[in-house]
SEBAZA-487998 format. One record per residue (C-alpha): chain; residue in three letters; residue number from 1; y, z, x. Coordinates in nm, 4 decimals, m for minus. Layout:
<cadena = A | residuo = ALA | num = NUM | north = Y | up = Z | east = X>
...
This chain:
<cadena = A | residuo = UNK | num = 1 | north = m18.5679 | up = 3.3590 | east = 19.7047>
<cadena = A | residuo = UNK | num = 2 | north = m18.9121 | up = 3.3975 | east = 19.5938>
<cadena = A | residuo = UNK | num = 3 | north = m18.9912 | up = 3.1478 | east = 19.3569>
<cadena = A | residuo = UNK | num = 4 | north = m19.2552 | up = 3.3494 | east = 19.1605>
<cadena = A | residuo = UNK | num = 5 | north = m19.0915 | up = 3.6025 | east = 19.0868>
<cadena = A | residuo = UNK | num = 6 | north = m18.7291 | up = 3.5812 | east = 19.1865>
<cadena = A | residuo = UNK | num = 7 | north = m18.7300 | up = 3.8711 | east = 19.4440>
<cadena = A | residuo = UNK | num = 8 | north = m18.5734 | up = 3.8610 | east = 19.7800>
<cadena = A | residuo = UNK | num = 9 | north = m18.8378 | up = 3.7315 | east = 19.9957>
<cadena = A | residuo = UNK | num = 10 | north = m18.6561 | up = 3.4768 | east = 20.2419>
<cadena = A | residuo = UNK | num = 11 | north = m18.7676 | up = 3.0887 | east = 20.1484>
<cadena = A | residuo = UNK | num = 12 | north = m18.8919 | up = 2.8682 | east = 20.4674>
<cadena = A | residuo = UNK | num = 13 | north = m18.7567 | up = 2.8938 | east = 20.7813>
<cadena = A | residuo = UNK | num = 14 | north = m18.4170 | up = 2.7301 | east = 20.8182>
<cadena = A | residuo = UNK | num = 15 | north = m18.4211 | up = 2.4980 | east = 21.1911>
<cadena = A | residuo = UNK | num = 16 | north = m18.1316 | up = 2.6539 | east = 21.3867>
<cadena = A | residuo = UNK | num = 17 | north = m17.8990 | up = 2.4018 | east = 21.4787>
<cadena = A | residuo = UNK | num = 18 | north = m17.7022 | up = 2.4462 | east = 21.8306>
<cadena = A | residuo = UNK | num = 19 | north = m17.3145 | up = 2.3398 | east = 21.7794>
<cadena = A | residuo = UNK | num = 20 | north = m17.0903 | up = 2.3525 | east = 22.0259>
<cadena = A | residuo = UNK | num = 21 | north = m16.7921 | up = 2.4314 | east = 21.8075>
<cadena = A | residuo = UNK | num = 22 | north = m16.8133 | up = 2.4535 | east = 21.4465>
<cadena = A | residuo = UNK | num = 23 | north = m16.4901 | up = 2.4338 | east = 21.3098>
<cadena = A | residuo = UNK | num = 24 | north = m16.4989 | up = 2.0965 | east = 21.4320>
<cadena = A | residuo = UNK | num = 25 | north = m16.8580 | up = 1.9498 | east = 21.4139>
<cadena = A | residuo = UNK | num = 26 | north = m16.9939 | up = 1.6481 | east = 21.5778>
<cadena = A | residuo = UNK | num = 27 | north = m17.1453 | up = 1.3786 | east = 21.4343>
<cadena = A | residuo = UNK | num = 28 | north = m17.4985 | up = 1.4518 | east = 21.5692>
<cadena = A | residuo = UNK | num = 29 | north = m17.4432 | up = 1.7972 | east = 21.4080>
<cadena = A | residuo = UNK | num = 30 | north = m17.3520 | up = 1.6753 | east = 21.0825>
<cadena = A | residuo = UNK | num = 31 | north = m17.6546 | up = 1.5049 | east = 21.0413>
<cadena = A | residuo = UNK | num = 32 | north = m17.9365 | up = 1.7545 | east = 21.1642>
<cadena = A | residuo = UNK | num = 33 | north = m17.6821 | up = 2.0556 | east = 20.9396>
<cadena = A | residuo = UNK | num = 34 | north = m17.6931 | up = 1.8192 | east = 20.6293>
<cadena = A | residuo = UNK | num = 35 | north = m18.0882 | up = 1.7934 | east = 20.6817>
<cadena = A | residuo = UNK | num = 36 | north = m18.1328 | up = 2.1325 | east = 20.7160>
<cadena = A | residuo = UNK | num = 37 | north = m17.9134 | up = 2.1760 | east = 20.3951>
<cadena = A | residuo = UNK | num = 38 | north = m18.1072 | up = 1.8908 | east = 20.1964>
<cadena = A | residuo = UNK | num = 39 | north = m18.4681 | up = 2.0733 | east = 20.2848>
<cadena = A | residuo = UNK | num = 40 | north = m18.3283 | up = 2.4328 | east = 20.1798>
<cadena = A | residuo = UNK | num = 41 | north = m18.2188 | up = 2.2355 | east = 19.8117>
<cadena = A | residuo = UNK | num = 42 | north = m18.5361 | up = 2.0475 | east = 19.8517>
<cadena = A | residuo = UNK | num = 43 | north = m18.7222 | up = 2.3977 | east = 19.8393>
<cadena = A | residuo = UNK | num = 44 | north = m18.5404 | up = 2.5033 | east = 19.4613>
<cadena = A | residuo = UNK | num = 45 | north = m18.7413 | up = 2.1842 | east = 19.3550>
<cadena = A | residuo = UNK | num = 46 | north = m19.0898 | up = 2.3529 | east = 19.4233>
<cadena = A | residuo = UNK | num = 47 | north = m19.2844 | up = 2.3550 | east = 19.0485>
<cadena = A | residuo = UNK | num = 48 | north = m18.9933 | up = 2.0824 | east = 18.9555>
<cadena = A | residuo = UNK | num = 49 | north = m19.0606 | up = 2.0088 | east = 18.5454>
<cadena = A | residuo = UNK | num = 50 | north = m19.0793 | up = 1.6827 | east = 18.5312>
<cadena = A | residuo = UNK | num = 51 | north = m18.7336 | up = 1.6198 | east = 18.3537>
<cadena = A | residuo = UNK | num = 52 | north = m18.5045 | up = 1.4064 | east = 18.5388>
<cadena = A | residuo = UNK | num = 53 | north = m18.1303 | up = 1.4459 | east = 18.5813>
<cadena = A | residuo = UNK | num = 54 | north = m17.8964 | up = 1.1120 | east = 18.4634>
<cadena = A | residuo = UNK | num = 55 | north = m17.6526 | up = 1.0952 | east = 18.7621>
<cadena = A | residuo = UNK | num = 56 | north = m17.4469 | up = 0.8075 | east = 18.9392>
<cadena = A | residuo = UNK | num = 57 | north = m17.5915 | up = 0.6121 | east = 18.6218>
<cadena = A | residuo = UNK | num = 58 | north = m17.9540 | up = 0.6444 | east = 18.7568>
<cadena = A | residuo = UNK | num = 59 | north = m18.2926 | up = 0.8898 | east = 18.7040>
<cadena = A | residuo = UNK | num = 60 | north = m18.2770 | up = 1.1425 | east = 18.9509>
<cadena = A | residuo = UNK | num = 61 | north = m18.6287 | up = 1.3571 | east = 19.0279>
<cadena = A | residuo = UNK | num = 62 | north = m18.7300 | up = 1.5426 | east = 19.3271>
<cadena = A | residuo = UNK | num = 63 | north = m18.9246 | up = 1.2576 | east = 19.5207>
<cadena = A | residuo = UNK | num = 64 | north = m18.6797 | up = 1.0130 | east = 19.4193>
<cadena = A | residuo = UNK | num = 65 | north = m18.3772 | up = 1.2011 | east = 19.5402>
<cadena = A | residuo = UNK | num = 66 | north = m18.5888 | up = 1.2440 | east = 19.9141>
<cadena = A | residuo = UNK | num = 67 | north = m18.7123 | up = 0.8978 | east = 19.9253>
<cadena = A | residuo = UNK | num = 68 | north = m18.3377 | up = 0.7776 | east = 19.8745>
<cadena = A | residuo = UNK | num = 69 | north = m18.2206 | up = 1.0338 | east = 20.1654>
<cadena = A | residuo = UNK | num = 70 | north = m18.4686 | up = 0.9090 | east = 20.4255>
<cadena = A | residuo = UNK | num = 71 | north = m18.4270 | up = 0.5219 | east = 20.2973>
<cadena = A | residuo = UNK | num = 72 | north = m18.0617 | up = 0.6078 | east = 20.3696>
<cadena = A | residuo = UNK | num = 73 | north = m18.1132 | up = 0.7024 | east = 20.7105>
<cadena = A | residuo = UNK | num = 74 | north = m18.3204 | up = 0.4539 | east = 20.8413>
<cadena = A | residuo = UNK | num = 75 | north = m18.0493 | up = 0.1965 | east = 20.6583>
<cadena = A | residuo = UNK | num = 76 | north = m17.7701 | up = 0.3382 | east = 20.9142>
<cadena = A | residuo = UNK | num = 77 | north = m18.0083 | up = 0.4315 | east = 21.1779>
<cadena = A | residuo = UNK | num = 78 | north = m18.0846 | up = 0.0624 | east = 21.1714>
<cadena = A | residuo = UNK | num = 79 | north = m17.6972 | up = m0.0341 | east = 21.1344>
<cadena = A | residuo = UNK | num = 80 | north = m17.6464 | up = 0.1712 | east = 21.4832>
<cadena = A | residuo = UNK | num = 81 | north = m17.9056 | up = 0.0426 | east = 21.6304>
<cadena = A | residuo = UNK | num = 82 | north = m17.7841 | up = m0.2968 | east = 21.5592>
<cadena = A | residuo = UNK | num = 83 | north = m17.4066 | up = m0.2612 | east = 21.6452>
<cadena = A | residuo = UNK | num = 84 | north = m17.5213 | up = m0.0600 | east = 21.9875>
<cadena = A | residuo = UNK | num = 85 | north = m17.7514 | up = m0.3732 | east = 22.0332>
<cadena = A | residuo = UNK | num = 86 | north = m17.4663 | up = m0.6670 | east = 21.9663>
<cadena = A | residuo = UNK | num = 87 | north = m17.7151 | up = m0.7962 | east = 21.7201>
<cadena = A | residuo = UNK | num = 88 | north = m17.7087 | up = m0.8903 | east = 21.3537>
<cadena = A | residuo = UNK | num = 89 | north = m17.8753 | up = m0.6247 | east = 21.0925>
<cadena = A | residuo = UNK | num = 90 | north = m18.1764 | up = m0.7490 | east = 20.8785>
<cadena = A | residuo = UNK | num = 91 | north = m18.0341 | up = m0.7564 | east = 20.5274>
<cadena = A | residuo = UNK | num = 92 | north = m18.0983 | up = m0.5319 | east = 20.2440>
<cadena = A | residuo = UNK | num = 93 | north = m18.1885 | up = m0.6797 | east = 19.9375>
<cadena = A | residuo = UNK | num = 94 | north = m18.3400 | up = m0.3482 | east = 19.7898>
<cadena = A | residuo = UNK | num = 95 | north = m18.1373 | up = m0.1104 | east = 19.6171>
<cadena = A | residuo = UNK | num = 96 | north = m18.3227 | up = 0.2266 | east = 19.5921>
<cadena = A | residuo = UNK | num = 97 | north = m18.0914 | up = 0.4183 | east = 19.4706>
<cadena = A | residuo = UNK | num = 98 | north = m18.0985 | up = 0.2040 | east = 19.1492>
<cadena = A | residuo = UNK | num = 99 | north = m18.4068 | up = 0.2318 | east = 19.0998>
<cadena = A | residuo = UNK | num = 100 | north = m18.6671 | up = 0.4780 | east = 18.9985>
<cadena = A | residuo = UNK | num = 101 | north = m19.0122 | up = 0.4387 | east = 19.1023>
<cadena = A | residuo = UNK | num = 102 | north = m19.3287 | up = 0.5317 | east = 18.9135>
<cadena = A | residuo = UNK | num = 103 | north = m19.4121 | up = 0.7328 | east = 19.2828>
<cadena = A | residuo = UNK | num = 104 | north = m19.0759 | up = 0.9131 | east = 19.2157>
<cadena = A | residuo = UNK | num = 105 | north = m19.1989 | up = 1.0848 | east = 18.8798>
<cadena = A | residuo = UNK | num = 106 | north = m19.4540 | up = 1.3159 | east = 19.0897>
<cadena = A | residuo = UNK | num = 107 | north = m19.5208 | up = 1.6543 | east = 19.0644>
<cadena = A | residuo = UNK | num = 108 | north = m19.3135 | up = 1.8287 | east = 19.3655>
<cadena = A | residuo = UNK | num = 109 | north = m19.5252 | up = 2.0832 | east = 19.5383>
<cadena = A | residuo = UNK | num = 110 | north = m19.5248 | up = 2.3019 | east = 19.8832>
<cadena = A | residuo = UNK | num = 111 | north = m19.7224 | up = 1.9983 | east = 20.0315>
<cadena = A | residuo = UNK | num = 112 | north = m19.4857 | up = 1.7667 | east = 19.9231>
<cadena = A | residuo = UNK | num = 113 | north = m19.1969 | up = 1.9983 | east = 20.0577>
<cadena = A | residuo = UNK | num = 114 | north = m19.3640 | up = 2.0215 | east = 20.4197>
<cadena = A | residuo = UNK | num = 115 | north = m19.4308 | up = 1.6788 | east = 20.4307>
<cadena = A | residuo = UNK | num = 116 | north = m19.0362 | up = 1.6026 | east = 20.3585>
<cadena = A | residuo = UNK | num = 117 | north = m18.9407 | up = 1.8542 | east = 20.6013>
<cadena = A | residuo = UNK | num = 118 | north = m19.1276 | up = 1.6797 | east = 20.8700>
<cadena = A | residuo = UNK | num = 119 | north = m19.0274 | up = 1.3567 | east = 20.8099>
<cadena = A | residuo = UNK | num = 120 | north = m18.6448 | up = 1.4020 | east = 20.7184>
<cadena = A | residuo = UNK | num = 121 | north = m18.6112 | up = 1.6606 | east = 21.0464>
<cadena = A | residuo = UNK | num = 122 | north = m18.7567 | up = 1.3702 | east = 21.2506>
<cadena = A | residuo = UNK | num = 123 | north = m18.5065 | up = 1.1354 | east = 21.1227>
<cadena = A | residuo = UNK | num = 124 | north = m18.2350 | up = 1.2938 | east = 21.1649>
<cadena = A | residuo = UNK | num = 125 | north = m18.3386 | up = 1.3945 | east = 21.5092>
<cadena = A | residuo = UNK | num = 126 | north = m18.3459 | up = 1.0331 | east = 21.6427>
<cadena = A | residuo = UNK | num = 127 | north = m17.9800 | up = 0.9413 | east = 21.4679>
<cadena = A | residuo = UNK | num = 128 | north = m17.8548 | up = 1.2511 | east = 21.6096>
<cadena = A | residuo = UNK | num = 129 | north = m18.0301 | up = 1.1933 | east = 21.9670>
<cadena = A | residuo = UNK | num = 130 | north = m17.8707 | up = 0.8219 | east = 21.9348>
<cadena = A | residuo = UNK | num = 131 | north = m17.5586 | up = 0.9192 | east = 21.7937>
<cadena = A | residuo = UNK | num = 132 | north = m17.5250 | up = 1.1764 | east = 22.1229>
<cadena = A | residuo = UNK | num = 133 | north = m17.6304 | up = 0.8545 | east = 22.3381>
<cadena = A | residuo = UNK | num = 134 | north = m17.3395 | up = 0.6794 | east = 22.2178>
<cadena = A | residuo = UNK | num = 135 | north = m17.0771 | up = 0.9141 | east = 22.2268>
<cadena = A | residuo = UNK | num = 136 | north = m16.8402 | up = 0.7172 | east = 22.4228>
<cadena = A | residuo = UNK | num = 137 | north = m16.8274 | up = 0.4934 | east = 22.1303>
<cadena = A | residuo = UNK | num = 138 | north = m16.8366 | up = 0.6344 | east = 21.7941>
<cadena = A | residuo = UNK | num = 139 | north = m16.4889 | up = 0.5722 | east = 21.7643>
<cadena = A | residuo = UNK | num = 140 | north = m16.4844 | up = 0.1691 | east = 21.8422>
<cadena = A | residuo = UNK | num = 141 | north = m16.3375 | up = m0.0359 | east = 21.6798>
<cadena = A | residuo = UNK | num = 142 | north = m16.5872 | up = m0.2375 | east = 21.4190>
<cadena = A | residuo = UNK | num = 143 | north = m16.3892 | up = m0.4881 | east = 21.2466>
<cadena = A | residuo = UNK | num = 144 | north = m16.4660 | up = m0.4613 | east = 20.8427>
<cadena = A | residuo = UNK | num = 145 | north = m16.7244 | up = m0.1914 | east = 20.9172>
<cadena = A | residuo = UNK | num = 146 | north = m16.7412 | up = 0.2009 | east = 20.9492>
<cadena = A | residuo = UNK | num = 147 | north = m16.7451 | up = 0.3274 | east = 21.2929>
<cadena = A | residuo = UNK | num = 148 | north = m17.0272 | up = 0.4853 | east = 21.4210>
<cadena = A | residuo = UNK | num = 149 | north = m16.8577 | up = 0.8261 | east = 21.3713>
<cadena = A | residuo = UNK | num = 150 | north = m16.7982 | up = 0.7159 | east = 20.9937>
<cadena = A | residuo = UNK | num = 151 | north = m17.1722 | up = 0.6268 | east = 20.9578>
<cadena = A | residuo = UNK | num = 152 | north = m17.2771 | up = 0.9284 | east = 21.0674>
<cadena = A | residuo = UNK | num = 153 | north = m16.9825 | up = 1.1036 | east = 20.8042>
<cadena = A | residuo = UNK | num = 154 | north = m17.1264 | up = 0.8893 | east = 20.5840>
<cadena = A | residuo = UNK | num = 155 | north = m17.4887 | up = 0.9729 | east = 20.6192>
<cadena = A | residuo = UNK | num = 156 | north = m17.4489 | up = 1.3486 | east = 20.6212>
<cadena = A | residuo = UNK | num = 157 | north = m17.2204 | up = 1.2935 | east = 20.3332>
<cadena = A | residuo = UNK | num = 158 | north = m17.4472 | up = 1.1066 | east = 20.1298>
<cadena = A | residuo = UNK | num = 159 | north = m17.7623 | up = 1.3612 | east = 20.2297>
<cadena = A | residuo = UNK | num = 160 | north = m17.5847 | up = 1.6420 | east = 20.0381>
<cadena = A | residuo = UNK | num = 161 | north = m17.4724 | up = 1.4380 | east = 19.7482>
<cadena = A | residuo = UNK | num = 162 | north = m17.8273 | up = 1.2783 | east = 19.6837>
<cadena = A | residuo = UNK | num = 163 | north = m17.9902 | up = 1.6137 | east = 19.7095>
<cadena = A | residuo = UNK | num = 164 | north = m17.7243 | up = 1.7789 | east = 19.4773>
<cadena = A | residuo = UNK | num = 165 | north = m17.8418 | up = 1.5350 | east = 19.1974>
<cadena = A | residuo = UNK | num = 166 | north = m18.2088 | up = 1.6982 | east = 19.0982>
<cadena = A | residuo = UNK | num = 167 | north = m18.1785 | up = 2.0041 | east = 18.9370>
<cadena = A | residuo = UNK | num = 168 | north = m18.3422 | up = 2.3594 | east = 19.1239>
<cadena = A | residuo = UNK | num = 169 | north = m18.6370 | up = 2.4377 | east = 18.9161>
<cadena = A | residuo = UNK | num = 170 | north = m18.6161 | up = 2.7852 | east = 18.6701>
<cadena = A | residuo = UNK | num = 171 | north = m18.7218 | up = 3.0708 | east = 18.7684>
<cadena = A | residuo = UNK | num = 172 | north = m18.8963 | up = 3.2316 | east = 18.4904>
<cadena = A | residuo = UNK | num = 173 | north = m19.0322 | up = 3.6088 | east = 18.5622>
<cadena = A | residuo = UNK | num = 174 | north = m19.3770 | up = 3.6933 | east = 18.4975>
<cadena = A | residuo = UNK | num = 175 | north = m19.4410 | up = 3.8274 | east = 18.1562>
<cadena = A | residuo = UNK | num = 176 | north = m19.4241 | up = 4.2060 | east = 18.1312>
């Protein structure tokens, strides 16, 4: 929908992704589906008003709600990468989602939009080209931790939550 108006004119241009069956996705699929589905929300953000939404007892704006989406994935990409490895994950001391940065209170534009669609697309390419490497595995065993098919549940999960929690910016119709 155009966001000047309201009319019908079709928003950006939605990256097909291929799934082999999809009443019963794969991981991999989740991930690059639940990008594609964060960037379309992402787009209802466009002339955002500045007014953040009080959800999961933080300050949720457009930039914040992206940063915290690609933060996210790089936390589990890492967390893969590790457990594929057999080595130990660098801790996380920072908590983004708790916090709301003076970065995150910026206006949300096109720009802004492009630059989030390359960047999120091109994360969740590389977990879903790793999560296809290790196929064989996502179900493993891991102790105390998610397998890797949970992380990826998890991350596509989380993508659509975070980028329910702005709100879509009004459409308000030209003045007659």
């Amino acid at each position: 929908m155009c966001l000047s108006c309201g009319c019908d004119e079709p928003g950006r241009i939605r990256q097909e992704i291929a799934v082999a069956d999809a009443a019963a996705l794969r991981p991999d699929e989740r991930v690059l589906i639940a990008a594609e589905d964060t960037l379309a929300l992402a787009e209802t953000w466009i002339g955002w008003n500045g007014c953040a939404v009080m959800s999961l007892g933080n300050a949720w704006t457009p930039a914040k709600a992206l940063r915290r989406i690609e933060d996210h994935l790089i936390d589990h990409l890492c967390q893969i990468e590790t457990r594929a490895a057999g080595a130990a994950s660098v801790g996380d001391p920072w908590r983004g989602r708790s916090i709301t940065l003076d970065a995150d209170w910026a206006r949300f534009t096109e720009a802004d939009l492009d630059e989030a669609s390359a960047r999120l697309r091109r994360l969740a390419q590389v977990m879903a080209l790793r999560l296809r490497a290790l196929e064989p595995r996502w179900d493993d065993h891991a102790g105390d931790e998610w397998t890797i098919r949970a992380i990826a549940e998890h991350v596509a999960d989380a993508m659509r939550v975070y980028a329910s929690r702005p709100a879509p910016t009004a459409l308000v119709p030209p003045p007659a």
